[in-house]
C-alpha positions in Angstrom: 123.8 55.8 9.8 123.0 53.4 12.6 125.3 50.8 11.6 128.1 54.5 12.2 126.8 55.2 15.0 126.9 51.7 16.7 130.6 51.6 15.5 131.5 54.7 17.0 130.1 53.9 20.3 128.2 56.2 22.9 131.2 57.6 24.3 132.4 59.2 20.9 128.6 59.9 20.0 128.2 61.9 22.5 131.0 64.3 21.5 129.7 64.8 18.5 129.0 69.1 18.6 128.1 69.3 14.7 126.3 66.8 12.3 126.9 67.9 8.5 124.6 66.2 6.1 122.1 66.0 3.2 118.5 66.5 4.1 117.5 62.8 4.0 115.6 62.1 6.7 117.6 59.1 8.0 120.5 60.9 8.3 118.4 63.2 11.0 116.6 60.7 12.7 119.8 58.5 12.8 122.0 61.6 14.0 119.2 62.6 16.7 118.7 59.1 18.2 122.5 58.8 18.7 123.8 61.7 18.9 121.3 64.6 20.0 123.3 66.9 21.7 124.5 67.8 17.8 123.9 70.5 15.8 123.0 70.0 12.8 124.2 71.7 9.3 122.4 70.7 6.0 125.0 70.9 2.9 124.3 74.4 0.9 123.7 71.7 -2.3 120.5 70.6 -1.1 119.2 73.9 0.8 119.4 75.5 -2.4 118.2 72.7 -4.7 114.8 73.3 -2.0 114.5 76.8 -2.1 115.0 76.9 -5.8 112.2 74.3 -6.1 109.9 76.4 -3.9 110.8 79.5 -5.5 109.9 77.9 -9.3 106.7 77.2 -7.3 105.5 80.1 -6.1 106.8 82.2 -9.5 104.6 79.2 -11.8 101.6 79.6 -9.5 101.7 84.0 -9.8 102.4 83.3 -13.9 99.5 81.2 -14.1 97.5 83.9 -11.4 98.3 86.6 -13.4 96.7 87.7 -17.1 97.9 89.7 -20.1 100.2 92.0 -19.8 100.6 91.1 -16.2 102.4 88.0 -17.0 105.9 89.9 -18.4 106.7 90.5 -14.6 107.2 86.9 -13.9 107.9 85.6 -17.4 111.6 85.0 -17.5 112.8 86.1 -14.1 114.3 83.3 -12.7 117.9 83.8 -12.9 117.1 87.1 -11.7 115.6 85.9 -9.0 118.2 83.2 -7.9 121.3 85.5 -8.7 123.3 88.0 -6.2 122.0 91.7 -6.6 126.2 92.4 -7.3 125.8 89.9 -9.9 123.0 91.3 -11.5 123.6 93.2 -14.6 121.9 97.2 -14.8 118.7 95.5 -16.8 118.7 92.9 -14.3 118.3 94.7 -11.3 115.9 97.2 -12.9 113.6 94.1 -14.3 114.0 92.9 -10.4 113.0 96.2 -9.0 109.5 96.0 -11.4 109.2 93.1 -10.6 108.9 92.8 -7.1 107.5 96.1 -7.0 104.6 94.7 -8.8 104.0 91.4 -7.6 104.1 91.4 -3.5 103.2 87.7 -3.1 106.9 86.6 -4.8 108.4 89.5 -2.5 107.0 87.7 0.8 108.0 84.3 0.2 111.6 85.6 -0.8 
Protein backbone atom coordinates (compact mmCIF):
# COMPACT_ATOMS: atom_id res chain seq x y z
CA UNK A 1 0.00 0.00 0.00
CA UNK A 2 2.95 2.28 0.34
CA UNK A 3 4.37 1.63 -2.92
CA UNK A 4 0.07 3.17 -3.87
CA UNK A 5 0.33 5.62 -1.94
CA UNK A 6 3.81 7.09 -3.06
CA UNK A 7 2.46 6.76 -6.73
CA UNK A 8 -0.44 8.64 -6.07
CA UNK A 9 1.27 11.43 -4.47
CA UNK A 10 0.22 13.73 -1.42
CA UNK A 11 -1.84 15.92 -3.39
CA UNK A 12 -4.32 13.05 -4.44
CA UNK A 13 -3.76 11.30 -0.93
CA UNK A 14 -5.04 13.80 0.65
CA UNK A 15 -8.37 13.71 -1.19
CA UNK A 16 -8.93 10.53 -0.31
CA UNK A 17 -12.59 10.87 1.95
CA UNK A 18 -13.10 6.86 2.13
CA UNK A 19 -10.58 3.95 2.36
CA UNK A 20 -12.47 0.52 1.52
CA UNK A 21 -10.46 -2.48 2.59
CA UNK A 22 -9.90 -5.92 4.21
CA UNK A 23 -8.91 -5.87 7.82
CA UNK A 24 -5.23 -6.43 7.35
CA UNK A 25 -3.46 -4.35 9.36
CA UNK A 26 -1.19 -2.87 6.62
CA UNK A 27 -3.82 -1.77 4.67
CA UNK A 28 -4.77 0.54 7.93
CA UNK A 29 -1.51 1.61 8.97
CA UNK A 30 -0.59 2.18 5.24
CA UNK A 31 -4.06 4.16 4.61
CA UNK A 32 -3.54 6.17 8.03
CA UNK A 33 0.15 7.29 7.43
CA UNK A 34 -0.86 8.60 3.94
CA UNK A 35 -3.99 9.31 3.90
CA UNK A 36 -5.53 10.06 7.46
CA UNK A 37 -8.10 12.34 6.85
CA UNK A 38 -9.96 8.93 5.37
CA UNK A 39 -12.57 7.12 6.54
CA UNK A 40 -12.27 3.94 6.69
CA UNK A 41 -14.83 0.93 5.59
CA UNK A 42 -13.84 -2.68 6.19
CA UNK A 43 -15.48 -5.08 3.41
CA UNK A 44 -18.75 -6.88 4.98
CA UNK A 45 -16.63 -10.42 3.95
CA UNK A 46 -14.29 -10.03 6.68
CA UNK A 47 -16.58 -8.27 9.45
CA UNK A 48 -18.69 -11.16 9.21
CA UNK A 49 -16.03 -13.88 8.89
CA UNK A 50 -14.97 -12.03 12.64
CA UNK A 51 -18.09 -11.83 14.26
CA UNK A 52 -18.98 -15.37 13.11
CA UNK A 53 -15.60 -16.50 14.66
CA UNK A 54 -16.42 -14.66 17.92
CA UNK A 55 -19.86 -15.80 18.03
CA UNK A 56 -18.70 -19.81 17.49
CA UNK A 57 -16.53 -18.65 20.53
CA UNK A 58 -18.64 -17.51 22.90
CA UNK A 59 -21.58 -20.32 21.98
CA UNK A 60 -18.43 -23.28 22.41
CA UNK A 61 -17.40 -21.76 25.68
CA UNK A 62 -21.50 -21.62 27.15
CA UNK A 63 -21.84 -25.54 25.52
CA UNK A 64 -18.89 -26.56 27.38
CA UNK A 65 -20.21 -24.21 30.72
CA UNK A 66 -23.30 -25.66 30.64
CA UNK A 67 -24.43 -29.58 31.79
CA UNK A 68 -27.11 -31.97 30.87
CA UNK A 69 -29.95 -30.98 29.78
CA UNK A 70 -28.78 -27.49 29.67
CA UNK A 71 -26.64 -28.09 26.75
CA UNK A 72 -29.82 -28.50 24.04
CA UNK A 73 -30.05 -24.60 24.24
CA UNK A 74 -26.80 -24.12 22.56
CA UNK A 75 -26.44 -27.41 20.77
CA UNK A 76 -27.13 -26.71 17.18
CA UNK A 77 -28.06 -23.08 17.15
CA UNK A 78 -25.68 -21.60 14.96
CA UNK A 79 -27.48 -20.99 11.81
CA UNK A 80 -30.08 -19.66 13.99
CA UNK A 81 -28.02 -17.47 15.44
CA UNK A 82 -26.19 -16.12 12.18
CA UNK A 83 -29.56 -15.98 10.18
CA UNK A 84 -32.10 -12.85 9.74
CA UNK A 85 -35.14 -13.26 12.25
CA UNK A 86 -37.43 -12.90 8.59
CA UNK A 87 -35.42 -15.72 7.49
CA UNK A 88 -35.98 -17.79 10.27
CA UNK A 89 -38.42 -20.46 9.91
CA UNK A 90 -41.54 -20.68 12.93
CA UNK A 91 -39.26 -23.52 14.78
CA UNK A 92 -36.38 -21.33 14.25
CA UNK A 93 -37.43 -18.40 15.90
CA UNK A 94 -39.19 -20.29 18.71
CA UNK A 95 -35.68 -22.39 19.38
CA UNK A 96 -34.14 -18.64 19.28
CA UNK A 97 -36.56 -17.24 21.64
CA UNK A 98 -35.60 -20.40 24.28
CA UNK A 99 -32.61 -19.89 23.65
CA UNK A 100 -31.68 -16.60 24.40
CA UNK A 101 -34.18 -16.52 26.99
CA UNK A 102 -32.22 -19.12 28.76
CA UNK A 103 -28.73 -18.38 28.27
CA UNK A 104 -28.13 -14.32 28.95
CA UNK A 105 -24.37 -14.49 28.40
CA UNK A 106 -24.90 -15.33 24.33
CA UNK A 107 -27.75 -12.54 24.48
CA UNK A 108 -25.01 -9.82 25.72
CA UNK A 109 -22.36 -10.49 23.42
CA UNK A 110 -24.97 -10.55 20.42
Amino acid sequence: MDVFYKWLGPKKSKGIRIAVMDMWKGFLASTKAHAPQAAVLFDKFHVMRHFGQTLDKVRRSEYRRLSGKDKAFVKGQRYNLLSRWENLTLDGRRSLKKLLAANKRLQTHL
